[in-house]
C-alpha positions in Angstrom: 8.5 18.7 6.5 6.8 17.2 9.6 3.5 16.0 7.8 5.7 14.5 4.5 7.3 12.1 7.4 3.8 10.9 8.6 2.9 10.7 5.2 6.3 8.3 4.6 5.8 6.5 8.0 1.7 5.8 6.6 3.0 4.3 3.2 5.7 2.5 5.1 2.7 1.2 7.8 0.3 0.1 4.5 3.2 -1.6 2.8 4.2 -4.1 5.7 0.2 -4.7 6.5 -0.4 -5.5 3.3 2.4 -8.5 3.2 2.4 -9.3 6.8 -1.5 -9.9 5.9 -0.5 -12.4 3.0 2.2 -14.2 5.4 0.0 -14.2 8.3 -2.9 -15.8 6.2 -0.8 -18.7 3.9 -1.3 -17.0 0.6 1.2 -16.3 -2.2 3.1 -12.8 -2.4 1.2 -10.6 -4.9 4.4 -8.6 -5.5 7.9 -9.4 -7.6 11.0 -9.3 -6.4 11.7 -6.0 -3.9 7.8 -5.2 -4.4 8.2 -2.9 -7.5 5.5 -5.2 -9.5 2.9 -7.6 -9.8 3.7 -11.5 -10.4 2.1 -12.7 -13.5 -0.4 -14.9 -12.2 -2.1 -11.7 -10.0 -5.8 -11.1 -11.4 -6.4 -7.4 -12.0 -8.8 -7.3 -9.1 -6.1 -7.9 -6.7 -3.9 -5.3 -8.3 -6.7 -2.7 -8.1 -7.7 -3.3 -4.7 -3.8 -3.4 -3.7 -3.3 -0.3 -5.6 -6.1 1.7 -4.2 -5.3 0.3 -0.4 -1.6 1.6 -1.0 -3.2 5.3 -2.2 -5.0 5.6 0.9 -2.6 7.5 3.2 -2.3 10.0 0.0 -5.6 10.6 0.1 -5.5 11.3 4.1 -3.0 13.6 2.8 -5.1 15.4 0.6 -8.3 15.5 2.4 -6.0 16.9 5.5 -4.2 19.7 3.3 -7.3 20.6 1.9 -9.1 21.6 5.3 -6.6 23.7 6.0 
């Protein structure tokens, strides 16, 4: 129970880094309306890196379980 709350407090962590660092730097939100998809005019590029960013504490997860 203890590491699936560091594993909600990551995602939670990678979510508001990832639009503080579009508000911080001027650019337009990549996400729709409460962040549950992409706008239309986001190149696939974008989505992938976003998407792969966003899996990282998963994979921190993993890796972690896994040596064990």
């Amino acid at each position: 129970m203890n590491k699936i709350i560091l594993v909600v407090i990551a995602y939670t962590i990678v979510v508001f880094s990832i639009i503080s660092y579009y508000k911080i730097n001027n650019y337009r939100m990549p996400f729709a309306k409460w962040w549950l998809g992409y706008k239309p005019e986001v190149k696939i590029k974008e989505r992938i890196i976003i998407a792969f960013i966003i899996q990282i504490p998963l994979l921190i997860f993993i890796l972690f379980k896994a040596l064990d």
